[in-house]
C-alpha positions as CSV (number, residue, x, y, z in Angstrom):
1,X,12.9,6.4,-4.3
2,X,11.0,4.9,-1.3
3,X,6.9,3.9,-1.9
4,X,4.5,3.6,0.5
5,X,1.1,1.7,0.0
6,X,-2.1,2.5,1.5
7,X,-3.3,-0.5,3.0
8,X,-7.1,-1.7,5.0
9,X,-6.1,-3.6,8.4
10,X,-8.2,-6.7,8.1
11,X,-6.9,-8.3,11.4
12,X,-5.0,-6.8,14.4
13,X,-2.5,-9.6,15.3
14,X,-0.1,-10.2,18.7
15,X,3.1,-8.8,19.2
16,X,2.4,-5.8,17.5
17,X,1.8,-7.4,14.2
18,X,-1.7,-7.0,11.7
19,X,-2.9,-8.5,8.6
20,X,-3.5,-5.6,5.7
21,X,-4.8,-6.2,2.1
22,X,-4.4,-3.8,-0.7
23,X,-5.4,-4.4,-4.7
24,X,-5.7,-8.0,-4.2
25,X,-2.9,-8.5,-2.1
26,X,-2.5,-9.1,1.8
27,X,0.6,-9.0,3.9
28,X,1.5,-9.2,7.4
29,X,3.0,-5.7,8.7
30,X,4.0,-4.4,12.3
31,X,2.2,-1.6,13.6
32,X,4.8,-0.8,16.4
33,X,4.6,2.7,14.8
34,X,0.6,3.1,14.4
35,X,-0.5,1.4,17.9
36,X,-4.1,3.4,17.3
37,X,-4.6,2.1,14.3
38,X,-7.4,-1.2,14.5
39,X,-9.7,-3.2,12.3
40,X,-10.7,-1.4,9.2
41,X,-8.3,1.7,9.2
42,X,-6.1,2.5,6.8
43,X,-2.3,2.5,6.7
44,X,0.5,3.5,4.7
45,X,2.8,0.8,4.5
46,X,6.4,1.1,3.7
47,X,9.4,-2.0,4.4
48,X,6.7,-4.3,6.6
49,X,5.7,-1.1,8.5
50,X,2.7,0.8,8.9
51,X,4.2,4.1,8.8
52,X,1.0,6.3,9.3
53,X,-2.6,6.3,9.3
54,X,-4.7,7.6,6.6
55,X,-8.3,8.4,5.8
56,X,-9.9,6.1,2.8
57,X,-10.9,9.1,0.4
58,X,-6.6,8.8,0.4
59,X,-6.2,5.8,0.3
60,X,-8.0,5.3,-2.4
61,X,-7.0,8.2,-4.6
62,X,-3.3,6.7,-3.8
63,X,-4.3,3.2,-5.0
64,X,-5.7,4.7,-8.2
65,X,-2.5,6.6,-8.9
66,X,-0.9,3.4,-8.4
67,X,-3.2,1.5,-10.6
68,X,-2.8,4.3,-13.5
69,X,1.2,3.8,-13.1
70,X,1.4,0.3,-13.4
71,X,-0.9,0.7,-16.7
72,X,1.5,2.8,-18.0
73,X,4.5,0.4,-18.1
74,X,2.4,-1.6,-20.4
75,X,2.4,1.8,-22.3
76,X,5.6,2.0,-24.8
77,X,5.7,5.1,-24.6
78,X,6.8,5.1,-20.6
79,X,8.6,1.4,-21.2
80,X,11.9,2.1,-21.9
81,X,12.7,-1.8,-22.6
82,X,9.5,-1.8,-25.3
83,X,10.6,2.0,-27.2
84,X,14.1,0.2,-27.5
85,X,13.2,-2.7,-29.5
């Protein structure tokens, strides 16, 4: 299963390149694929590649899909490992 983050350009970089930060995290990504995309847009981001450009009403419904997932491993009911033991 491929995932692909929603991500805010903070920086557009040479050679193609941007800075992008997402839930506390930033990362440097090409944008060979999204040459419109500039300063404050938003971008999924898949392998070190903004893939697409997205509005930030999805974005940040995304991100909160993605927050509510990673609180379910924590959840033994979804952590295989934990309903193991």
């Amino acid at each position: 299963m491929c995932l692909a983050i929603p991500m805010q350009i903070t920086e557009i970089k040479p050679d193609g390149m941007a800075r992008v930060s997402a839930m506390g995290a930033e990362r440097d990504i090409a944008i060979d694929l999204t040459p419109q995309a500039g300063v404050g847009d938003y971008v999924l981001v898949h392998a070190g590649f903004a893939i697409e450009v997205v509005d930030e009403q999805y974005a940040a419904e995304t991100l909160d899909l993605i927050r509510d997932m990673s609180e379910m491993v924590d959840d033994p009911l979804f952590n295989r490992e934990a309903a193991l033991r």
